[in-house]
NUGU-131044 format. One record per residue: residue in one letter; z, x, y of N, C-alpha, C in turn. Coordinates in steps of 0.2 Angstrom, whole numbers, padded with zeros to 4 digits, always signed. Layout:
BEGIN
AZXYZXYZXY
...
# end
This chain:
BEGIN
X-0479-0967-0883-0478-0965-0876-0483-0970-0872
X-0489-0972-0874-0495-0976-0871-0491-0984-0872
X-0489-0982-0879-0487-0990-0876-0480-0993-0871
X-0478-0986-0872-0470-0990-0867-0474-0988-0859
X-0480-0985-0858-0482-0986-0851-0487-0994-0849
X-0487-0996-0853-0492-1002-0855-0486-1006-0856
X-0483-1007-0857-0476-1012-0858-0472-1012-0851
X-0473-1008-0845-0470-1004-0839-0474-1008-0834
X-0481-1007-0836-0487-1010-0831-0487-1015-0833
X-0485-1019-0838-0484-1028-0839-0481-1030-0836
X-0475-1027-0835-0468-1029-0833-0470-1030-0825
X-0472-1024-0823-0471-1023-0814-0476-1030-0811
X-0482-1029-0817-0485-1035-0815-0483-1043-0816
X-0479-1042-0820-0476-1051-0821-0470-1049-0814
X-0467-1046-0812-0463-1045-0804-0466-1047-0800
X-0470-1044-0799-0475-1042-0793-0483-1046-0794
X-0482-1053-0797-0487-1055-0799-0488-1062-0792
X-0483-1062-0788-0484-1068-0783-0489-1064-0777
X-0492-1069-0774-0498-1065-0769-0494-1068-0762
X-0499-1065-0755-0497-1065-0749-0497-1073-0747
X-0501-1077-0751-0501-1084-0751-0495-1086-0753
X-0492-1084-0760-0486-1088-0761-0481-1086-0754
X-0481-1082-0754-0474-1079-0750-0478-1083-0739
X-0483-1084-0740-0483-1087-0734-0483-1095-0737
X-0485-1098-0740-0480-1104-0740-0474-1105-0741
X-0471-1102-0744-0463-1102-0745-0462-1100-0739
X-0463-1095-0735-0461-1095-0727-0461-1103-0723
X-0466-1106-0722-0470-1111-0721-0463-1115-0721
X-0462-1116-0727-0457-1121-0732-0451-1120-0730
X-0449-1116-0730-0443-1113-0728-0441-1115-0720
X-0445-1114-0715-0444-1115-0709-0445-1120-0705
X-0449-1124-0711-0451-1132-0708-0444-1135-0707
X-0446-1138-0699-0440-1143-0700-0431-1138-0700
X-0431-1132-0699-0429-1127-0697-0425-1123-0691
X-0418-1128-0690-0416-1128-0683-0411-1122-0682
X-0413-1116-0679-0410-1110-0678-0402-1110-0675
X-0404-1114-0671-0397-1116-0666-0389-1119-0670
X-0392-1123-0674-0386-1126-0680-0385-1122-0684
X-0378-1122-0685-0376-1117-0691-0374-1119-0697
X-0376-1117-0702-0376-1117-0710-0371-1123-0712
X-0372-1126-0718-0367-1127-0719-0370-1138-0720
X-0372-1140-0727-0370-1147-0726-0364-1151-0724
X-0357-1150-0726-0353-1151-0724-0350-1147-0716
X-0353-1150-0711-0353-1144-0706-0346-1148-0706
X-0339-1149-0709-0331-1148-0706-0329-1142-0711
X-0332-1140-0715-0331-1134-0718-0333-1127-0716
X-0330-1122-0714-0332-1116-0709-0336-1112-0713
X-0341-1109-0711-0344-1103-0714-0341-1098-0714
X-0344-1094-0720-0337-1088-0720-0345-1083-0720
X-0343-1076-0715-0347-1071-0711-0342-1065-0717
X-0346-1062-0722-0342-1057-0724-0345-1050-0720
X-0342-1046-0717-0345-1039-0716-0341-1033-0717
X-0348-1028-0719-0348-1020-0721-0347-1018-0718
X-0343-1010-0714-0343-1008-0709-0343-1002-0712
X-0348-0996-0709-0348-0989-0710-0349-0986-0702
X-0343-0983-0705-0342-0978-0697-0346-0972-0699
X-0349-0970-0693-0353-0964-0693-0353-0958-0689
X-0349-0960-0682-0349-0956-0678-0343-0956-0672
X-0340-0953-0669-0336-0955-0664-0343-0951-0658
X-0343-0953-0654-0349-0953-0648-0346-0949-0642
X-0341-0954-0642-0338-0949-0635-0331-0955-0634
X-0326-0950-0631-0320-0953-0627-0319-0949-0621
X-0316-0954-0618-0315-0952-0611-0307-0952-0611
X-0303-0948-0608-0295-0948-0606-0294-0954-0600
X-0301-0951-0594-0299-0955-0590-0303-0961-0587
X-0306-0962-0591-0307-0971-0590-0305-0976-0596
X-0305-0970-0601-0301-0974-0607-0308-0978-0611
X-0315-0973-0612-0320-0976-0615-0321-0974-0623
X-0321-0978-0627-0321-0977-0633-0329-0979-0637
X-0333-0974-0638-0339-0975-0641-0340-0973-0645
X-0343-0978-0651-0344-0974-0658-0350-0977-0662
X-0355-0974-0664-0358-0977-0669-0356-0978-0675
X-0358-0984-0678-0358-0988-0683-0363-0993-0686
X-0363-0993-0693-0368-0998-0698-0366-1005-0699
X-0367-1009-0697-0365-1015-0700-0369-1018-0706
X-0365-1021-0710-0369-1025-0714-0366-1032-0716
X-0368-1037-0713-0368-1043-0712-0371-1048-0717
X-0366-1053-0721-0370-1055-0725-0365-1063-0726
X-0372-1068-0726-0367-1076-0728-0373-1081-0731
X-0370-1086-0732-0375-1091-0735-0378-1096-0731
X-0384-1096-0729-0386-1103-0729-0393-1108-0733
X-0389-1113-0734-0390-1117-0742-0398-1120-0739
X-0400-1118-0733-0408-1123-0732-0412-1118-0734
X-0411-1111-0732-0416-1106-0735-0416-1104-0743
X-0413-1110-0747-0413-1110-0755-0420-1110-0759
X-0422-1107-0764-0430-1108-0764-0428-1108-0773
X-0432-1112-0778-0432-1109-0784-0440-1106-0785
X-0437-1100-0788-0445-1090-0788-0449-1094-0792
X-0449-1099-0798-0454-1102-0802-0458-1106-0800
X-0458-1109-0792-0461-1113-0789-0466-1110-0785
X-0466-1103-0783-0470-1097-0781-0470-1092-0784
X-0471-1093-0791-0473-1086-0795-0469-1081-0795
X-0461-1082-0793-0459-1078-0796-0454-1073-0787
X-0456-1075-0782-0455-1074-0778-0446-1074-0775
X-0446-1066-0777-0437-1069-0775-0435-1064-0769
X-0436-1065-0766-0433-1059-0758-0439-1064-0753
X-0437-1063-0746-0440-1064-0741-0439-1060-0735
X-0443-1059-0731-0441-1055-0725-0443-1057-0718
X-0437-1060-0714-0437-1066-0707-0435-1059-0703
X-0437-1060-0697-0436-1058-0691-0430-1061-0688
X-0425-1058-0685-0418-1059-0683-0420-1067-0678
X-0425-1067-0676-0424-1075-0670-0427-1079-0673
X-0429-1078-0681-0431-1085-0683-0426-1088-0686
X-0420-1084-0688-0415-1089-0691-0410-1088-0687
X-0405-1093-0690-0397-1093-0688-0395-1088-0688
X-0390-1085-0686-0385-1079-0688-0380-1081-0683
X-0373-1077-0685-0366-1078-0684-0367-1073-0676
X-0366-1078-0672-0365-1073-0663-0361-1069-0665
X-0359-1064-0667-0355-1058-0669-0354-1054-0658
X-0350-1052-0656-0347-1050-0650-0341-1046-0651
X-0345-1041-0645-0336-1035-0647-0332-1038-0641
X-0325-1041-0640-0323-1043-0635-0319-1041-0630
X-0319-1032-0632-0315-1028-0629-0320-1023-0627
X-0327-1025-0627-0333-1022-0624-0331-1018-0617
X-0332-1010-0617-0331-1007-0610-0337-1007-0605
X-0341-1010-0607-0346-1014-0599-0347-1019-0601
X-0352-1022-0599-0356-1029-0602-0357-1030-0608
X-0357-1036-0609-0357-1037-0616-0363-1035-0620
X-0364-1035-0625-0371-1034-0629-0372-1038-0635
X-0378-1040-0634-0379-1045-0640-0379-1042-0649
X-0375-1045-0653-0376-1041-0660-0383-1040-0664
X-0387-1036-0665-0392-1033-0669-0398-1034-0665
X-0403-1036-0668-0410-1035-0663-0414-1041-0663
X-0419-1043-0660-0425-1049-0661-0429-1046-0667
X-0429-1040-0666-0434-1035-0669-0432-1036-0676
X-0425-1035-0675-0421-1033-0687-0426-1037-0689
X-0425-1034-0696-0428-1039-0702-0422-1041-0706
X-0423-1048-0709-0415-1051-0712-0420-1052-0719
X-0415-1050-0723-0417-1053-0731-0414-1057-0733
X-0417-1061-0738-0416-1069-0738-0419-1068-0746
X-0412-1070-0750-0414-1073-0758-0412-1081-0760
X-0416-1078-0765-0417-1089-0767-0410-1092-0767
X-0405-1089-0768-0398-1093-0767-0396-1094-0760
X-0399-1092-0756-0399-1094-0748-0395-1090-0745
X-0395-1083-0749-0389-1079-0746-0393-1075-0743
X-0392-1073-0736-0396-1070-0730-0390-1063-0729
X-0395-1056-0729-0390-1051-0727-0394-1048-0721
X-0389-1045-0718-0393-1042-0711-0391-1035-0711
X-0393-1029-0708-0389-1024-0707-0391-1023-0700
X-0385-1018-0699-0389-1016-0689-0386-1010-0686
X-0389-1005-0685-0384-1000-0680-0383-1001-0676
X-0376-1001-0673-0374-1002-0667-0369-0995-0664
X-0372-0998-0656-0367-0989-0654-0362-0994-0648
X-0355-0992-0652-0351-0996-0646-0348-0994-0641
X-0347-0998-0638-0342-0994-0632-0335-1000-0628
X-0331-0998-0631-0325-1001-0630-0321-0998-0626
X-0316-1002-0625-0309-1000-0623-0305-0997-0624
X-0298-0993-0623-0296-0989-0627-0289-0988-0621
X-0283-0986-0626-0278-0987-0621-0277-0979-0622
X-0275-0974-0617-0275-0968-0619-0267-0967-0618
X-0266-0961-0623-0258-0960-0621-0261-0951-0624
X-0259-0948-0618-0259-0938-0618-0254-0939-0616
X-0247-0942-0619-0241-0936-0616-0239-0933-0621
X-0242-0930-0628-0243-0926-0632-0247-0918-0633
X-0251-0921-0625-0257-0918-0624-0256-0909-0626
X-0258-0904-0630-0266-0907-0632-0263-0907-0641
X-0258-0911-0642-0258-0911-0649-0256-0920-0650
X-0262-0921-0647-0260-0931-0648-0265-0933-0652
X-0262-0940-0653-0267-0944-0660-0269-0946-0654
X-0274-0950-0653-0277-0956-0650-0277-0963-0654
X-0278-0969-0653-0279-0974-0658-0280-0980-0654
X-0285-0981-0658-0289-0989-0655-0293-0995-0658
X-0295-0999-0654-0296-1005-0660-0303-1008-0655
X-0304-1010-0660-0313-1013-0657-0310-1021-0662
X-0312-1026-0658-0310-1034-0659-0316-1036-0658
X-0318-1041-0664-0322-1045-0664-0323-1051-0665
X-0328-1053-0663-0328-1065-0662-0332-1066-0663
X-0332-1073-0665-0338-1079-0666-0338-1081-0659
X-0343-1077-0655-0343-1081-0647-0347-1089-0648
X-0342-1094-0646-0345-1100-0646-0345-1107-0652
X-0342-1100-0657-0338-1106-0661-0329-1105-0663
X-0326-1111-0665-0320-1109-0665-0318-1107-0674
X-0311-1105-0676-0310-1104-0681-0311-1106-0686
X-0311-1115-0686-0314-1118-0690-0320-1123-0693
X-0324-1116-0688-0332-1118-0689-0334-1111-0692
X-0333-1106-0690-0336-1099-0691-0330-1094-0693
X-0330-1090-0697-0325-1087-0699-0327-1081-0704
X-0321-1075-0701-0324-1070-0707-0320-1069-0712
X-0325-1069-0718-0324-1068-0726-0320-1063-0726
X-0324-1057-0732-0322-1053-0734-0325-1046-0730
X-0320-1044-0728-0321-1038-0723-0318-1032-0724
X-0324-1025-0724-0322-1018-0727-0325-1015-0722
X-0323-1009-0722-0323-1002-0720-0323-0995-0723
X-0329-0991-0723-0331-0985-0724-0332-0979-0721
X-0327-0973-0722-0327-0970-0719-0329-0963-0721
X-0333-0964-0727-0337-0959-0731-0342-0956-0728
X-0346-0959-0724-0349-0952-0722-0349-0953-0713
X-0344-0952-0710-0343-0950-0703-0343-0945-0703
X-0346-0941-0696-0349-0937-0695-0342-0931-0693
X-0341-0926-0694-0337-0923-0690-0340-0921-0682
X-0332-0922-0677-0332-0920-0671-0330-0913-0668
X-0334-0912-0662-0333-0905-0660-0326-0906-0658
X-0322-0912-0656-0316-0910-0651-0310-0915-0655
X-0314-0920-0659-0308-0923-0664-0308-0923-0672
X-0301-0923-0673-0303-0924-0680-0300-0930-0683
X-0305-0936-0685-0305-0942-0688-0302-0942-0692
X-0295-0948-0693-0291-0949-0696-0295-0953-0703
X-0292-0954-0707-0296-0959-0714-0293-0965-0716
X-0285-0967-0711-0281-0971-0710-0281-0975-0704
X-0291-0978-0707-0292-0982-0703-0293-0992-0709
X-0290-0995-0701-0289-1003-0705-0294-1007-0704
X-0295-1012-0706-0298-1017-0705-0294-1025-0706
X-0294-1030-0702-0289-1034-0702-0294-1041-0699
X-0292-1047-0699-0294-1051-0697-0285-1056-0695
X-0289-1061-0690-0284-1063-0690-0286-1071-0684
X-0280-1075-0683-0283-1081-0677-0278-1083-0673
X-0282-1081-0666-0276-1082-0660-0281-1088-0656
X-0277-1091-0653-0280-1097-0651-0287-1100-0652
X-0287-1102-0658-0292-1105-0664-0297-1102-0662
X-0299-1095-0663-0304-1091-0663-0301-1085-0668
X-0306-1085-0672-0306-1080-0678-0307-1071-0675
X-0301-1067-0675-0303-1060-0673-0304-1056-0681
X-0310-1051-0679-0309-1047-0684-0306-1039-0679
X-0303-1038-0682-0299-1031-0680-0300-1022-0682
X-0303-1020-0679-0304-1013-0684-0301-1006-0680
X-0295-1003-0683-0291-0999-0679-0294-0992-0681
X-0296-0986-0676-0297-0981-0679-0291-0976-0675
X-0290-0972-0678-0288-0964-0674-0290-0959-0676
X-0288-0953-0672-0292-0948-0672-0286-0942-0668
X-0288-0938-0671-0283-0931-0667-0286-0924-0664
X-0284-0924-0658-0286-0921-0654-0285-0913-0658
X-0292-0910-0658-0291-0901-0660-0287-0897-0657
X-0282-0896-0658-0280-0891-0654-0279-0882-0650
X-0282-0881-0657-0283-0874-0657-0287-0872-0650
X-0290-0871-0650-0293-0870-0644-0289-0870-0636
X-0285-0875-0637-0278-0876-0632-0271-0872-0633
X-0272-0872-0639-0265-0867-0639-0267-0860-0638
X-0274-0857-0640-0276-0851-0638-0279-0850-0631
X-0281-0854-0628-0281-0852-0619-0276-0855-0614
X-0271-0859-0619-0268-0863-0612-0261-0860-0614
X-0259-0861-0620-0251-0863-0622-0249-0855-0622
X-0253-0852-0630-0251-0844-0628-0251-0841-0622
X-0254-0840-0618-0256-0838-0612-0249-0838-0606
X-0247-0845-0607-0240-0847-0602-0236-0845-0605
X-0236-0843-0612-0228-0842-0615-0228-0835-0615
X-0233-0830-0614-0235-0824-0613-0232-0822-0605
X-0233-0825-0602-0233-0822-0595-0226-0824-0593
X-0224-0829-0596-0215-0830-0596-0213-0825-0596
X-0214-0823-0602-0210-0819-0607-0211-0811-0604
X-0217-0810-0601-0219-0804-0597-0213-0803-0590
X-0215-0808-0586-0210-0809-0582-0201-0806-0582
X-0200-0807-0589-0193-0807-0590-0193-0798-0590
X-0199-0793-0592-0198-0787-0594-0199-0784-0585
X-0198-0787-0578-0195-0784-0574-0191-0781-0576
X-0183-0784-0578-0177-0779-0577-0178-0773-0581
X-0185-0772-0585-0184-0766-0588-0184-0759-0582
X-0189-0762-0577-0191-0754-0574-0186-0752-0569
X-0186-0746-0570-0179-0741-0566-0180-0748-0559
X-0173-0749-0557-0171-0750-0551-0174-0746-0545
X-0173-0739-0545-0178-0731-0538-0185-0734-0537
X-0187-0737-0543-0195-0736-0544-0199-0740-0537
X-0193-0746-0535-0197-0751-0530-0201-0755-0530
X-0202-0756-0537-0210-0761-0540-0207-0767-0543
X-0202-0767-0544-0197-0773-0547-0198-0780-0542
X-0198-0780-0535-0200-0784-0534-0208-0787-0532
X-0211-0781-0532-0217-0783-0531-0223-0784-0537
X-0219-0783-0541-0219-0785-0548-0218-0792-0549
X-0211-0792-0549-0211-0801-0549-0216-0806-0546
X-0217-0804-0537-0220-0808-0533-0228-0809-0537
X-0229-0805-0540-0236-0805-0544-0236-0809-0550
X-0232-0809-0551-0232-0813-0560-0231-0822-0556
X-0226-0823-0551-0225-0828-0548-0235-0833-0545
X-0236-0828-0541-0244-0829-0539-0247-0830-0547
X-0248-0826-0552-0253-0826-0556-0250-0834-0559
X-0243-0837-0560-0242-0843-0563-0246-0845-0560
X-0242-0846-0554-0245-0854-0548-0252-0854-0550
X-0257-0849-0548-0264-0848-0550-0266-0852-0558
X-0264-0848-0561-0264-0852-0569-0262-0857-0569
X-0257-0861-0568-0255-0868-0569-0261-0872-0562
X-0264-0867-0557-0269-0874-0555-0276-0874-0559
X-0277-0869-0563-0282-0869-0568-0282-0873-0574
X-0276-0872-0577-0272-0877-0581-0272-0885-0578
X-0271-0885-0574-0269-0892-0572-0276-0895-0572
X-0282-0893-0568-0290-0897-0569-0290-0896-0575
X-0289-0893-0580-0291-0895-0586-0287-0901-0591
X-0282-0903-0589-0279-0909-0592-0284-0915-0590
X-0282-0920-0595-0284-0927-0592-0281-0930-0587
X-0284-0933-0582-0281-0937-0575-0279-0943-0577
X-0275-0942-0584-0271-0951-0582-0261-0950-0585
X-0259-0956-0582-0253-0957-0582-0249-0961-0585
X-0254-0966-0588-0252-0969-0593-0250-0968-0602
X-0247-0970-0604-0238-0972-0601-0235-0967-0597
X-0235-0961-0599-0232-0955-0598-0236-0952-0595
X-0232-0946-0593-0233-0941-0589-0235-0934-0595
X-0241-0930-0595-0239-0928-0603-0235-0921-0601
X-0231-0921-0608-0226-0915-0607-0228-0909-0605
X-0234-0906-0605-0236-0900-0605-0236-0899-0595
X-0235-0905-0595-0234-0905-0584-0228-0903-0584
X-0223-0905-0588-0215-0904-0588-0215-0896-0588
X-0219-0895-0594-0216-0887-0596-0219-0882-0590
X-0225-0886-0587-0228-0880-0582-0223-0880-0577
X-0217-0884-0575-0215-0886-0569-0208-0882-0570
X-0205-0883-0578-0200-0879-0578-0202-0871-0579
X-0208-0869-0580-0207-0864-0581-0209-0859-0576
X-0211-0863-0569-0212-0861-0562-0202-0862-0560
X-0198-0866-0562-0195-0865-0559-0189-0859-0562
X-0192-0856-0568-0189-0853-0573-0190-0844-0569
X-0199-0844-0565-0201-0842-0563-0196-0837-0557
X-0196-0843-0551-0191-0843-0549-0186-0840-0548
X-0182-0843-0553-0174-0840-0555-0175-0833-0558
X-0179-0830-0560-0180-0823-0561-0183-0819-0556
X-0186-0821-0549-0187-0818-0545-0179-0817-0541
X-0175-0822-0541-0170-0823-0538-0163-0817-0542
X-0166-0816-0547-0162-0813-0551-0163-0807-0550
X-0171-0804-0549-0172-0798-0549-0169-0795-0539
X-0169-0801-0535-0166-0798-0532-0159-0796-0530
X-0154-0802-0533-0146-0799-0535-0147-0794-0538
X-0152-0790-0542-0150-0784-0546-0151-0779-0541
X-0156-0779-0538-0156-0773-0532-0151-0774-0527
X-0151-0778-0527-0143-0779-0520-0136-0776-0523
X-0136-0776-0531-0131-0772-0533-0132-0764-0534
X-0136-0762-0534-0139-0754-0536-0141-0751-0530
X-0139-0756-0525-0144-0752-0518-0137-0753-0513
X-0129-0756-0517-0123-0758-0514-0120-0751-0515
X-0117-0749-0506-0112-0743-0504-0108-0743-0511
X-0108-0738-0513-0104-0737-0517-0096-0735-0513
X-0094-0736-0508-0089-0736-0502-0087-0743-0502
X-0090-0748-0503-0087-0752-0505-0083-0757-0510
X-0077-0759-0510-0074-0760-0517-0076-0765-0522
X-0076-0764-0527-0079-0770-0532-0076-0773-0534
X-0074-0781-0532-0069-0786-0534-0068-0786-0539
X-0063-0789-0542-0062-0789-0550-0065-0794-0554
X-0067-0800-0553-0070-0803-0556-0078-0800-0558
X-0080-0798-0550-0085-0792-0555-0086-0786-0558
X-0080-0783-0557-0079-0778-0563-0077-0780-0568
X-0072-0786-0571-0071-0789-0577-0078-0789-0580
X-0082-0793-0576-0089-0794-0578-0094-0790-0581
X-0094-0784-0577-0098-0776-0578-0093-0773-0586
X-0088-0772-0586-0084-0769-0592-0085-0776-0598
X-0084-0780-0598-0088-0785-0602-0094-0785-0606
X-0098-0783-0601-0104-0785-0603-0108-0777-0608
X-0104-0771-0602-0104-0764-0603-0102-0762-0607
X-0096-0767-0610-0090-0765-0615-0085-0759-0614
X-0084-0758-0609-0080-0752-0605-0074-0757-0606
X-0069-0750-0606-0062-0753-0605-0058-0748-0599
X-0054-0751-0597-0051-0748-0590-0047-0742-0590
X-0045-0737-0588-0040-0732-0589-0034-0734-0589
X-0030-0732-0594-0022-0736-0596-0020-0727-0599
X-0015-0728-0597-0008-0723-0600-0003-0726-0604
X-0001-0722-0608+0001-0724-0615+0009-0722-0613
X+0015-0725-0614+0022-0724-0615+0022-0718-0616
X+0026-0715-0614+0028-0707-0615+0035-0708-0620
X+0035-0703-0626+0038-0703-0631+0041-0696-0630
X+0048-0697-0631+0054-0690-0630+0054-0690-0636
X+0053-0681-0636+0055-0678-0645+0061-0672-0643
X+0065-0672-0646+0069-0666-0646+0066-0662-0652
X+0067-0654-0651+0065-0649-0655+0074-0646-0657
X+0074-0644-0663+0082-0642-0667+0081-0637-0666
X+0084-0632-0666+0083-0624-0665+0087-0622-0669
X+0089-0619-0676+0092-0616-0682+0096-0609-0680
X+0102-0610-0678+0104-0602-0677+0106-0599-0682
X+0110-0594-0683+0113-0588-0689+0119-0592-0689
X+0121-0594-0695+0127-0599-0698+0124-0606-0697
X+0129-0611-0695+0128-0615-0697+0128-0622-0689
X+0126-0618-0684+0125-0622-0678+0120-0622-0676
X+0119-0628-0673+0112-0633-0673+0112-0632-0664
X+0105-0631-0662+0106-0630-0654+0101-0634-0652
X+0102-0641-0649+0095-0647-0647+0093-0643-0639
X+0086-0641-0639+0084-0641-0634+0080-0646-0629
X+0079-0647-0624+0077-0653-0619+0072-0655-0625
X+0073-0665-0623+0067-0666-0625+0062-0664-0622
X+0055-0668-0624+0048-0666-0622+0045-0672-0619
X+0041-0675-0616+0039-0681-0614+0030-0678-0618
X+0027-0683-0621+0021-0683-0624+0019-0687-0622
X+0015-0687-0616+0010-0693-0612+0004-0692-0614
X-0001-0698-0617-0007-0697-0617-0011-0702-0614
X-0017-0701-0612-0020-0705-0606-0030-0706-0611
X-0030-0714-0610-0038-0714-0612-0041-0714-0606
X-0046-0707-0607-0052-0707-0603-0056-0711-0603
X-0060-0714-0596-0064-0718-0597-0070-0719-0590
X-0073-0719-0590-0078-0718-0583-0077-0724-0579
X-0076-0723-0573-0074-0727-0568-0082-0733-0567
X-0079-0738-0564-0086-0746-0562-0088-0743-0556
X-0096-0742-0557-0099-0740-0551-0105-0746-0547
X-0106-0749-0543-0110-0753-0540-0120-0752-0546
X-0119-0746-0547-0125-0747-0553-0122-0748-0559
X-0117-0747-0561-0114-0752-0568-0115-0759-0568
X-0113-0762-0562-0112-0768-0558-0120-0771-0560
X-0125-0766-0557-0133-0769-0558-0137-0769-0565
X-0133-0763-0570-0134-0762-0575-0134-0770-0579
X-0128-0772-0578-0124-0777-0581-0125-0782-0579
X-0129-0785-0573-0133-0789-0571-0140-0790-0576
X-0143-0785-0574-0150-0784-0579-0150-0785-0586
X-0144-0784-0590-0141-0787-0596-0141-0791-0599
X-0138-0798-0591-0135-0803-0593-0142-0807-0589
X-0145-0804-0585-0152-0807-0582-0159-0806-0590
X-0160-0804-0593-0164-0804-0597-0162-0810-0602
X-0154-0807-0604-0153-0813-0610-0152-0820-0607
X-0151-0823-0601-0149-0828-0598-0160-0829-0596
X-0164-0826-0596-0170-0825-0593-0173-0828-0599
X-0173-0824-0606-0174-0826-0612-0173-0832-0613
X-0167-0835-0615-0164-0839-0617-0169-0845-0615
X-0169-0845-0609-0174-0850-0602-0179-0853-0605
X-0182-0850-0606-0190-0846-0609-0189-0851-0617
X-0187-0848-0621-0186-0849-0628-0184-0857-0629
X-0180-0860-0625-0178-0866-0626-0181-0871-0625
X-0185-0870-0616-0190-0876-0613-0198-0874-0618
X-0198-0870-0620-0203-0868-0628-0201-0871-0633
X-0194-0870-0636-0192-0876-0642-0194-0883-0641
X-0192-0884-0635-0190-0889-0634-0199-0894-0632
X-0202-0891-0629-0209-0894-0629-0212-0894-0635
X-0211-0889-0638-0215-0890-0645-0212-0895-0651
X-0204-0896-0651-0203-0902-0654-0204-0907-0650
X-0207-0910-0645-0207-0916-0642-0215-0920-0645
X-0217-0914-0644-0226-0915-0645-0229-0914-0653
X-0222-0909-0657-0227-0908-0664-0221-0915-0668
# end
């Protein structure tokens, strides 16, 4: 055991055997003659290639309506340049070095869809590591704040999706260019309000001889919380609505009823409505649609509820057309009073011998009873065809928004 710890303290010491002096003349050397502003590369018609790591870590905040996209993220930035090349035998051994971000070169990295002023990439402050093959890595947190084009007309069960684009400000494609470029999204934070999709890309690519890197994210808005104060709520009070026609027509609270459910939407859909987002692009979202049809659904059952008392509160002195007794007997399944053919039977009367005496025949009428159409069968048979016709309303402008948006 003594000796593999004595083999251990050899070792660290033949590593760690170059002093402060080697590593300040290799600095010295390295920077002599040392021009920050020129970019890597003897053969400067051959581009440098910028490979970058990306780890996502957090979504920050979006806005619906300004369309602000802010996220934290890691970068890890790494490429060659061949003047900070050193051989470790020359200084004992000396293989890493550690530069502050403004004494060397580094690739102007810019987000060009930046949502305020632009920001410069990493820090004066970073420290950049630099090994003997002249390969330099940088890392930096950055918290961005981009562009974003928003679309809620799924609202509140929409994906959102967006892309942050990045440049070589000041060089063109075939000077500055990115290598190989990845994206992690292993350890992103979860959101209180979205949930981060993992079907996100990264891409590069060159439009007007300038090299884009492209990195697209989405993310899906939680819903639960919308569908239990906003969605159930509206399809509850519809549905409430429809059970006017249940209470007696005498009672007198059928309309006053109604006017109440009418007030309580209006109220609810302006509570509803500050809580969406204030934009219009592209669309209008569907969930404004449904508030509108189902104020107008509103409505038409108020309207409903009063033909049913103009039917139930009509003289029964006056006579009910036939189309609305077809209608009332339809709906009620009544059938009208009809009298059946009368059918002649003669009785044979048998006397002593053999003569037969036919007595008058007999007429056998028989008649179906059946209870005459009254102006409250009339209202019955309205509030029948007003529930199922109220229903129907309700369940459809329901179907119909929840396939538009799931």
């Amino acid at each position: 055991m003594s000796a593999i710890l004595v083999w251990v303290s050899c070792l660290f010491a033949l590593v760690a055997s170059y002093s402060v002096t080697d590593t300040t003349n290799l600095s010295s050397a390295l920077l002599q003659n040392y021009n920050k502003n020129l970019r890597p590369g003897v053969d400067q018609s051959q581009a440098n290639e910028i490979n970058i790591d990306v780890y996502f870590l957090s979504l920050q905040e979006f806005s619906e309506t300004s369309g602000l996209f802010a996220s934290r993220m890691f970068f890890y930035v790494s490429w060659n340049d061949e003047r900070l090349a050193w051989n470790p035998a020359t200084y004992n051994g000396v293989g890493m070095m550690k530069f502050r971000q403004d004494t060397l070169w580094i690739p102007p990295l810019f987000l060009s869809n930046s949502y305020s002023n632009y920001k410069e990439f990493g820090s004066d402050k970073l420290l950049m590591t630099v090994f003997p093959s002249g390969d330099v890595r940088m890392s930096s947190l950055e918290l961005t704040e981009s562009t974003c084009g928003v679309d809620i007309t799924k609202f509140p069960y929409d994906t959102q999706s967006c892309e942050l684009q990045y440049v070589f400000l000041g060089y063109l494609a075939n000077q500055v260019k990115f290598g190989n470029c990845t994206i992690s999204m292993a350890q992103a934070e979860k959101s209180s309000l979205w949930t981060i999709n993992m079907d996100t890309s990264i891409s590069t690519s060159t439009t007007q001889f300038r090299n884009t890197m492209n990195l697209k994210f989405s993310f899906t808005r939680k819903s639960q919380p919308y569908t239990i104060n906003i969605i159930c709520p509206m399809v509850a009070i519809a549905i409430l609505h429809i059970t006017v026609f249940i209470l007696p027509a005498d009672s007198g609270e059928r309309v006053g009823f109604s006017t109440t459910i009418i007030l309580s939407i209006t109220v609810y859909q302006t509570i509803v409505s500050d809580s969406l987002p204030n934009s219009t692009m592209p669309n209008l979202a569907f969930i404004l649609y449904k508030l509108f049809v189902d104020f107008l659904v509103s409505i038409c059952v108020h309207t409903l509820v009063v033909i049913s008392l103009y039917f139930y509160l009509k003289d029964e002195k006056h006579d009910i057309p036939k189309f609305i007794d077809g209608f009332t007997r339809c709906v009620l399944r009544k059938r009208r009073k009809q009298k059946l053919k009368p059918t002649e039977t003669s009785s044979i009367i048998h006397l002593k011998g053999s003569e037969k005496v036919d007595v008058m025949p007999e007429n056998d009428t028989k008649e179906e009873v059946t209870s005459e159409i009254t102006w409250k069968d009339v209202g019955k048979a309205w509030d029948v065809f007003s529930i199922i016709l109220s229903l129907s309303s309700v369940l459809i402008s329901n179907s119909i928004f929840f396939f538009l948006v799931m």
